[in-house]
C-alpha positions in Angstrom: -9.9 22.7 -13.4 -10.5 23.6 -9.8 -12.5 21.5 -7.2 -14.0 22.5 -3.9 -13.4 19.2 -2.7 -10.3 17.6 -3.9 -9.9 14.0 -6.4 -8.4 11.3 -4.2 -5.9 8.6 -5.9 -5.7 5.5 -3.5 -2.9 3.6 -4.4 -2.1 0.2 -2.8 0.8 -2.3 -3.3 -0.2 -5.8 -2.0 2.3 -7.2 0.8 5.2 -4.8 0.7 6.9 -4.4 3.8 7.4 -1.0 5.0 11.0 -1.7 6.1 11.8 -2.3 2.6 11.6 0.8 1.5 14.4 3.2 1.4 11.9 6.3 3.2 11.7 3.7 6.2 15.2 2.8 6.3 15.2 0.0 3.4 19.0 0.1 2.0 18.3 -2.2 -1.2 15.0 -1.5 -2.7 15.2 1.1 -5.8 11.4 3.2 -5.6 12.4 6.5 -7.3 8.5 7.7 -7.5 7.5 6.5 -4.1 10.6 8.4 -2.5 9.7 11.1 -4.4 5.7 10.8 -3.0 7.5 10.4 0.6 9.9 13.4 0.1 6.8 16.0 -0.8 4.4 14.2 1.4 3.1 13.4 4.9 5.0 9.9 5.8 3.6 8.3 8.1 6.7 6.1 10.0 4.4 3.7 12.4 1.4 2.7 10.6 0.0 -1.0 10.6 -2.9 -3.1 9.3 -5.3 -4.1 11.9 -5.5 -7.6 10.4 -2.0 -8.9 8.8 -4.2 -11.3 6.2 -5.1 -10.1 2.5 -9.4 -10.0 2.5 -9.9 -9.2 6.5 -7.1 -6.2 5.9 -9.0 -5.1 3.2 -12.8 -5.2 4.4 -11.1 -3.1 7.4 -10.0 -0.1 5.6 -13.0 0.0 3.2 -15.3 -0.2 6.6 -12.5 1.3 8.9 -14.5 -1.4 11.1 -12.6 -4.0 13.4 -12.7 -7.6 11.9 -14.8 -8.4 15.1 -17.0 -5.9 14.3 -17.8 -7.1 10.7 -16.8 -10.6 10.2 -13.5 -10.5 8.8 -11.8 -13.4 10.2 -10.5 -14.7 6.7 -9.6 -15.2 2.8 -13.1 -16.4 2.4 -15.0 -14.5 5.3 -18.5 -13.0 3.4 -18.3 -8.7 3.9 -21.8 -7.9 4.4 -22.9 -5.8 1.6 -24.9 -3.6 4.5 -21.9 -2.6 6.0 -21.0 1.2 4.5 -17.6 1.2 2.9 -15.7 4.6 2.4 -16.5 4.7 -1.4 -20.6 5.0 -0.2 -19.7 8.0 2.1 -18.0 9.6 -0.4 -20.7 8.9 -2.8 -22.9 10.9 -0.7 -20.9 14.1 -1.0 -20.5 14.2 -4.5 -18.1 12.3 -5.8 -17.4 9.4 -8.3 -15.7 6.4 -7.0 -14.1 3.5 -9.3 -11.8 0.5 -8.0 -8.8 -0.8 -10.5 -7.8 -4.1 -9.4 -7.5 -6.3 -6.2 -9.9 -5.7 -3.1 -10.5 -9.6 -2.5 -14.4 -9.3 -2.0 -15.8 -12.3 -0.5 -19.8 -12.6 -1.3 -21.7 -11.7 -4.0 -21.5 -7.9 -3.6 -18.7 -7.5 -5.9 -18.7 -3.7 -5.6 -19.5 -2.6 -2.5 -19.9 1.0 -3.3 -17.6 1.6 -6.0 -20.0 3.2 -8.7 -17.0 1.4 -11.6 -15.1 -1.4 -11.3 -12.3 -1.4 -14.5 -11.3 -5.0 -13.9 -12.0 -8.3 -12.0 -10.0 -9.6 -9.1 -7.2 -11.5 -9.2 -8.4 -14.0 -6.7 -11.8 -15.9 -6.3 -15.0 -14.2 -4.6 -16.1 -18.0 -3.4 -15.9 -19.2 -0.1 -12.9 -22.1 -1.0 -10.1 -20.5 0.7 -11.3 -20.9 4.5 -9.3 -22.4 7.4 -11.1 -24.6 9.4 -10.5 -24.7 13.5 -12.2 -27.4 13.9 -9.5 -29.7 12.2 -6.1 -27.3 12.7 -4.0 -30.1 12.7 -5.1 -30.8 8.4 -3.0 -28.4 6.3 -5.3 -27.3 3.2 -3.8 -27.2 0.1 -4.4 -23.5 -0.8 -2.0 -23.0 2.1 1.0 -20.4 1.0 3.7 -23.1 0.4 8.1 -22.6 0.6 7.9 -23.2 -3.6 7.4 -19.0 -3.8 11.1 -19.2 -2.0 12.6 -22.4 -3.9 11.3 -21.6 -6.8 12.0 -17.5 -6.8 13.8 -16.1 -9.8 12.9 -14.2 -13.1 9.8 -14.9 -15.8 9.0 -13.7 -18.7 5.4 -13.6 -18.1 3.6 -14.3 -15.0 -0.1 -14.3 -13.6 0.4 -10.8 -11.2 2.1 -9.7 -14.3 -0.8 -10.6 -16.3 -3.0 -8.7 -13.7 -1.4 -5.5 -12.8 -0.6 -4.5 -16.4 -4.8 -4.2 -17.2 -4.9 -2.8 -13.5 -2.7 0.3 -14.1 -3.6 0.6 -17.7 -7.7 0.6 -16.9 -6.6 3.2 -14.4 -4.8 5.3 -16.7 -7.3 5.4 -18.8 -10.0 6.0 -16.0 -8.0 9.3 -15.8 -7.7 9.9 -19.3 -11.8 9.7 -19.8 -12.3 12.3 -16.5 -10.1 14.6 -18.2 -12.1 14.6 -21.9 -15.0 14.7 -20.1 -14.9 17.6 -18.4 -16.8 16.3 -15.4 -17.4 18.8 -12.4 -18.1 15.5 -9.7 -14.3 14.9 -8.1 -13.3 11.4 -8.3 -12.1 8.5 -5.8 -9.5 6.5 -7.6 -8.3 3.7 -6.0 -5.7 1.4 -8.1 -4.8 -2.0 -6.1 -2.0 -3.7 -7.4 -1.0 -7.2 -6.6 2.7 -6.8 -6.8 5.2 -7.4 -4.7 2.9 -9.8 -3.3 4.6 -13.5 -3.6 5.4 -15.4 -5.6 8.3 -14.0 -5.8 8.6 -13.9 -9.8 10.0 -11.0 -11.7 11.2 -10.1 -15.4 14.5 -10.2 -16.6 14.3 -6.3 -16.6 13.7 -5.7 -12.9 16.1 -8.6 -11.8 18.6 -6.6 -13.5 18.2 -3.7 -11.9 19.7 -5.0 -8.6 23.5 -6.6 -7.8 22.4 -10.3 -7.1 25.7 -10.4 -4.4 24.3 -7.2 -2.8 20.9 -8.7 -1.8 20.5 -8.5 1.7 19.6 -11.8 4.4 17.5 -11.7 6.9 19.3 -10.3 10.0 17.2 -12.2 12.5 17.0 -16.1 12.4 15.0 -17.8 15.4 15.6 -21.5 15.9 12.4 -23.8 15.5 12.4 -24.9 19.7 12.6 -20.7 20.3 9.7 -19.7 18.2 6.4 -18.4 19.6 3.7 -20.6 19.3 1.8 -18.9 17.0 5.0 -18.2 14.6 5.7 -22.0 14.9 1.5 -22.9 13.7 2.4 -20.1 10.9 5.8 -22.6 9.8 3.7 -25.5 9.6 0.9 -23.8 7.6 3.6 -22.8 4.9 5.5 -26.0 5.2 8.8 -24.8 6.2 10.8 -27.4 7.1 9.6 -30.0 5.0 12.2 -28.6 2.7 16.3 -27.3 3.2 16.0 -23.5 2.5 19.4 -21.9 1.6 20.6 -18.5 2.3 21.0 -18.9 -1.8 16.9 -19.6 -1.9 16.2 -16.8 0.4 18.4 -14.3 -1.7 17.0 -15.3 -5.3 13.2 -14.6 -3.2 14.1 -11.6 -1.8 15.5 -10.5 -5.2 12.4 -10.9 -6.9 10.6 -9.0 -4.1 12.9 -6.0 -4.6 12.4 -6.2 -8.5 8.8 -6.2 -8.0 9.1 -3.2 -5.5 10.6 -1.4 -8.6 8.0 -2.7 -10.8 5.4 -1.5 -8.5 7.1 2.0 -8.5 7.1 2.1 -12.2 3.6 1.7 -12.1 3.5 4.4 -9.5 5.6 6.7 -11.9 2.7 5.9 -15.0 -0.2 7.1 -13.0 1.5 10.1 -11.6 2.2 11.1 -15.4 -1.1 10.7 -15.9 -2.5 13.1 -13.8 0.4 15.6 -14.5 -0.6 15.2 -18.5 -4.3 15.7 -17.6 -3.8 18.8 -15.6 -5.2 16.6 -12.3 -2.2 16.6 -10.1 -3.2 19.8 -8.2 -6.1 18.7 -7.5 -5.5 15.4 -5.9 -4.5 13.5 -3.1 -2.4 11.1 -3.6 -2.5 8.0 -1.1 -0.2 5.2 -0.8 -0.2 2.4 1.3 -0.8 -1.5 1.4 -2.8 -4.1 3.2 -0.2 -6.0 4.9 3.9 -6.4 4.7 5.9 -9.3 4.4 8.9 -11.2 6.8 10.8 -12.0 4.0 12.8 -14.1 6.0 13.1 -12.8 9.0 12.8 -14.6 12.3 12.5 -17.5 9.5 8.8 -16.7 9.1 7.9 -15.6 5.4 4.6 -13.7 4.1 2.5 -12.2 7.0 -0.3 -13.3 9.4 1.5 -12.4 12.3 2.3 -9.0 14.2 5.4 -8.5 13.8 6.8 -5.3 12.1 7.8 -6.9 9.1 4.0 -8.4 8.7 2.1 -5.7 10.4 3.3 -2.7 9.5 2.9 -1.2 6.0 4.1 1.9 4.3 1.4 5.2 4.4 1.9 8.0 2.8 -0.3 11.0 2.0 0.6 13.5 -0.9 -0.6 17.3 -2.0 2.2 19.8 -1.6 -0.2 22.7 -2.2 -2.4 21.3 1.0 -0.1 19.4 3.3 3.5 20.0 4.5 5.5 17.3 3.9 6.4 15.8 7.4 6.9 12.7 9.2 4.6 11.3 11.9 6.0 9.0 14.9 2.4 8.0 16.0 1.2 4.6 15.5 -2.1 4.5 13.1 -3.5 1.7 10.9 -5.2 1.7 7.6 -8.6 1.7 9.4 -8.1 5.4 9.7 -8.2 6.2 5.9 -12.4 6.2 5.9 -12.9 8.9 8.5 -9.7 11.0 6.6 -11.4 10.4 3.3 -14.3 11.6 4.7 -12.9 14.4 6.1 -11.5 15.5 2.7 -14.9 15.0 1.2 -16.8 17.1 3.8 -14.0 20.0 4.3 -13.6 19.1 8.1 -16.8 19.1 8.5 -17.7 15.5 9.0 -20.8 13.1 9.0 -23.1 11.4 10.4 -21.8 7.3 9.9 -24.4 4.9 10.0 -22.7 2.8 12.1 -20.0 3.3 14.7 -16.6 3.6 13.2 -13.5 2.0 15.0 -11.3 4.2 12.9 -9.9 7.7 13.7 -9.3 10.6 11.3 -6.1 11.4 10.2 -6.4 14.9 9.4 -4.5 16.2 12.7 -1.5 14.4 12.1 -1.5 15.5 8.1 -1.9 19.2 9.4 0.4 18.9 12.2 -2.1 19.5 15.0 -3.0 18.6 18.3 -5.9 15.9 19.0 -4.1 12.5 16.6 -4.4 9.4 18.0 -1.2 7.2 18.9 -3.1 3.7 18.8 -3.7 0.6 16.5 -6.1 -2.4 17.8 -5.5 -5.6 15.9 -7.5 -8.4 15.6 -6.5 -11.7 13.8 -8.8 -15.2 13.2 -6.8 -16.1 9.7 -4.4 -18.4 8.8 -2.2 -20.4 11.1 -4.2 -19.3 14.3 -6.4 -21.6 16.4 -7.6 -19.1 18.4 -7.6 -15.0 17.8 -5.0 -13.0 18.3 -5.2 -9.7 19.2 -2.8 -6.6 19.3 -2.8 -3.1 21.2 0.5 -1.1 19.9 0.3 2.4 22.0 3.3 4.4 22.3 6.5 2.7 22.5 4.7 -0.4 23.4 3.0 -3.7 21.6 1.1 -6.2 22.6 0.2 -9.3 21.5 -2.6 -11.5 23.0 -4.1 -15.3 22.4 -6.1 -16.7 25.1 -3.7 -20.2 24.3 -0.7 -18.8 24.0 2.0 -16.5 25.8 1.9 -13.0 26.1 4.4 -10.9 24.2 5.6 -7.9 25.1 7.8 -5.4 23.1 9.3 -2.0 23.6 10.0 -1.1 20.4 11.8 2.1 21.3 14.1 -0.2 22.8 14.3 -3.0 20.8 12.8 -2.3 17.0 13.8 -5.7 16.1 11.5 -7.6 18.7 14.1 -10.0 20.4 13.0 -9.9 23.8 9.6 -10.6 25.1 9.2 -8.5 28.3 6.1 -10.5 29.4 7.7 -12.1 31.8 10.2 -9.4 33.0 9.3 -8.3 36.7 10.0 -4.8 36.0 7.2 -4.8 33.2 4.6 -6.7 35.1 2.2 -3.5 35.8 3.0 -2.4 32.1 1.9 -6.4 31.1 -0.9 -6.6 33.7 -2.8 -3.4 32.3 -2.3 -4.3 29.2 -3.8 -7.7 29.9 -6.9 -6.1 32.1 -7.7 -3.9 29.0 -7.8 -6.9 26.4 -9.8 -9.1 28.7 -11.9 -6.4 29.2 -12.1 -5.8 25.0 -12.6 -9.1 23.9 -14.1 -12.1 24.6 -12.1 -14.6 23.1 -14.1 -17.8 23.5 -17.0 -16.8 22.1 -15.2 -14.6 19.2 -13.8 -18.3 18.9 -17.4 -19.5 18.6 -18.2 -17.4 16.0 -15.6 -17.6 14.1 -15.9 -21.6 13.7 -19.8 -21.3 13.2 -18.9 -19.0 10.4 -16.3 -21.6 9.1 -19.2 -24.1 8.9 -21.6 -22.1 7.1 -19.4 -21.6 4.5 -18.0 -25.5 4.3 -21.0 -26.6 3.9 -22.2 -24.6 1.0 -18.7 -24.7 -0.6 -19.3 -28.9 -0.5 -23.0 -28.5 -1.7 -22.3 -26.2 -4.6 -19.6 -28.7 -5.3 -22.0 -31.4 -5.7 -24.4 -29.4 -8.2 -24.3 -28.6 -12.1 -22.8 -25.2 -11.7 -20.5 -23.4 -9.2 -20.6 -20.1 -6.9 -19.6 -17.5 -9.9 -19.6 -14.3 -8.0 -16.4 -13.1 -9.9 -16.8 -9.7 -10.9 -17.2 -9.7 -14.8 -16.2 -5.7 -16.0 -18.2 -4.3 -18.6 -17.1 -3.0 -22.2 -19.9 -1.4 -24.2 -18.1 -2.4 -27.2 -20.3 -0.8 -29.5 -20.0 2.5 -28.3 -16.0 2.0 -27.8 -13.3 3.6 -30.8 -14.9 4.1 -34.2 -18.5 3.0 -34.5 -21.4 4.4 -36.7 -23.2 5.4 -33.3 -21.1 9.0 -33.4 -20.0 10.9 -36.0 -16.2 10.5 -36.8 -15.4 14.2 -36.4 -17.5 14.2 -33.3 -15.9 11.4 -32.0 -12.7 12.3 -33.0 -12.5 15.6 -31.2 -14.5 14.0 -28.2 -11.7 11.4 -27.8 -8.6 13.7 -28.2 -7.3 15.5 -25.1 -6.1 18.0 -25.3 -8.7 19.2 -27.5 -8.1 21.3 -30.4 -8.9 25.1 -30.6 
């Protein structure tokens, strides 16, 4: 079966940190599928979320609007169910979209343009998990915690277990259907795992796989009086030293994360079976990425929700031998891009008219090797552990990272890809600092994004307290629909007919 316009598989791991990963310069993670994704495709060795937090990093790619733009400041921030996603565009040229697994929708638009959704979230579509700047100095209890470190190790079963199993195998079987039915419409596939996401919990199967004395520390510890201010707000939000963390603890966590990396590429390896078995895989585009990374350790931060590489930057790569060259790009993007490259793919080049202005830029010239991509990421951040936003401009070898209360920092990461020394202060950067700071004053206006954000924090405390105080409670949870009585062998068909229907290939 040939397409005009190509099937799109979105694949997304939840927190896994680019760095990890052997194609980036991992040593200890074992991802035979994804390095074989990265090998035939377009790898993209500088890419970044624009918002290191799991709901606003999502509601950015679907939109490829800034968080400002939209309202993403949180876990619990509402996405407008006005605001066109990519899955809407696409729907407009033709295709079918579906969503299996995690996208963290806030509000009760639990679809937001995905025509199926083949399972619910894995986290609630309420309003509980806000932080609330007008009280910083009370630490919620929803707050990551150090217990995903202390108490790190293998399971037998496990929640994100539970959750990614029916996410891959609703996916598969997405495929499976498309391929019975013959359908002419391409698809839009995307399949968002939870894994490695923490805490860090594995089987006994994926521990295995890795020499416990061969796990890797962090190489960069920062003493508590020499951390940034906003990586210091970040320990107290996850309770670091309320507790002795080991170098033992930190291994048996970063363990787990490696064994959940493999698990994530099994999963990988299943759905690129699945196409191959239904005849799809020359007709798609395979896309993998994630919505934020994780520090594992380093700089004795953990999780994300800050800028720095091992929270920002995620892994992106972009896969059809028969189309793209493989190839590996230096420029800095983000996963705001991916709606004006979907949409590209969807239109042949030709493009659209949006119905809004989008913040992201197309892809497509650094896919095809040609001249006119973009070597830029804008980064805005009103989540966890901040007070204030923080903001991020990463342009060639440079980042920068702004908060109206804090510091400036500085980085040439050419120089320095670890991020030791802040060159904010460093005379022979000042014009390189200054411009930078002209252009973010110039961008944002901090104090009333500051507004906003805190007026949008008491809106949803207050109805999270009244709906507390009623009968019932917010269920926007997305419930998935079986019709079970059209499902296997029912009297609605007959068994021949349904027989032949269901078998792939069919019988001559």
């Amino acid at each position: 079966m040939a397409h005009k316009k190509p099937n799109i598989l979105f694949i997304m791991a939840d927190q896994m940190a680019a760095s990890a990963l052997p194609f980036y310069g991992g040593k200890t993670a074992k991802v035979p599928n994804l390095a074989g994704l990265a090998e035939r495709g377009v790898v993209f060795d500088s890419a970044y979320t624009n918002s290191p937090l799991c709901a606003p990093s999502r509601y950015v790619l679907m939109t490829g609007q800034l968080p400002t733009r939209i309202g993403a400041w949180d876990n619990a921030a509402d996405f407008p169910a006005d605001i066109p996603t990519f899955p809407y565009y696409l729907r407009t040229q033709g295709y079918k979209t579906a969503l299996s697994g995690k996208m963290h929708f806030c509000g009760p638009d639990q679809l937001h343009g995905f025509e199926h959704r083949l399972t619910t979230d894995i986290y609630p579509a309420d309003y509980g998990w806000f932080p609330n700047w007008d009280d910083p100095d009370t630490r919620p209890t929803w707050y990551h915690n150090m217990g995903s470190v202390l108490e790190a190790g293998t399971c037998v079963r496990s929640n994100q277990l539970d959750f990614d199993d029916e996410v891959v195998f609703h996916a598969e079987r997405y495929l499976y259907d498309y391929a019975r039915s013959k359908k002419e419409q391409p698809f839009c596939l995307t399949v968002s795992m939870t894994h490695p996401h923490d805490p860090y919990a594995i089987t006994q199967e994926y521990w295995d796989r890795y020499d416990h004395d061969e796990i890797d520390l962090p190489k960069i510890r920062i003493p508590e009086e020499e951390q940034d201010p906003h990586s210091r707000r970040l320990q107290d939000v996850f309770a670091y030293y309320d507790q002795e963390i080991t170098d033992e603890d930190i291994r048996n966590a970063r363990h787990a994360y490696y064994g959940a990396c493999s698990y994530v590429d099994d999963q990988v390896g299943r759905l690129l079976k699945a196409l191959k078995d239904c005849n799809l895989d020359e007709d798609t585009i395979i896309v993998f990425s994630g919505d934020h990374g994780d520090m594992l350790g380093e700089r004795n931060l953990w999780f994300k929700m800050s800028y720095f590489e091992g929270s920002a930057r995620v892994p992106l790569i972009v896969s059809a031998p028969d189309r793209f060259q493989p190839k590996r790009v230096k420029e800095s993007v983000s996963t705001m891009d991916l709606l004006p490259t979907f949409v590209d793919w969807a239109t042949g080049g030709e493009g659209m008219e949006y119905a809004m202005p989008i913040d992201g830029r197309t892809l497509t010239p650094h896919i095809e090797g040609k001249a006119g991509g973009h070597d830029e990421v804008i980064g805005e951040y009103c989540g966890e552990g901040a007070i204030a936003p923080l903001f991020m401009i990463r342009r060639g070898q440079y980042k920068y990272v702004h908060c109206h209360i804090d510091p400036d920092q500085l980085y040439d990461l050419e120089k320095d890809p670890l991020e030791l020394n802040n060159l904010a202060n460093d005379e022979a950067y000042a014009n390189v600092v200054q411009a930078f700071r002209d252009e973010a004053l110039q961008r944002w206006d901090s104090e009333a994004i500051t507004e906003a954000v805190k007026i949008s924090q008491r809106r949803r405390r207050l109805i999270v307290r009244a709906v507390g105080e009623g009968e019932t409670n917010i269920a926007w949870d997305h419930q998935p629909y079986f019709p079970a009585t059209e499902m296997y062998m029912r009297n609605h068909i007959d068994l021949d007919d349904l027989e032949a229907k269901s078998r792939y290939p069919k019988v001559h």
